[in-house]
C-alpha positions, 0 to 999 in steps of 0.5 A: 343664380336667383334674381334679387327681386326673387330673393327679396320676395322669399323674405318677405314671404317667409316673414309673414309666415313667421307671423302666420303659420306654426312652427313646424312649416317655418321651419321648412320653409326656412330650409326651402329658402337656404336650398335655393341660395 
């Protein structure tokens, strides 16, 4: 089970890519996050 801390982090991470990356990798990054729980 992943710690909360990490998840918060995965969030914050994945919304600054939201913010900074193209389609294509938010997506992907987005199924890395629902792999880890």
């Amino acid at each position: 089970m992943i710690p909360i801390s990490l998840k918060v982090t995965i969030n914050t991470s994945r919304l600054l890519y939201v913010l900074q990356v193209p389609d294509g990798i938010v997506v992907r990054t987005s199924s890395i996050q629902e792999e880890l729980g």
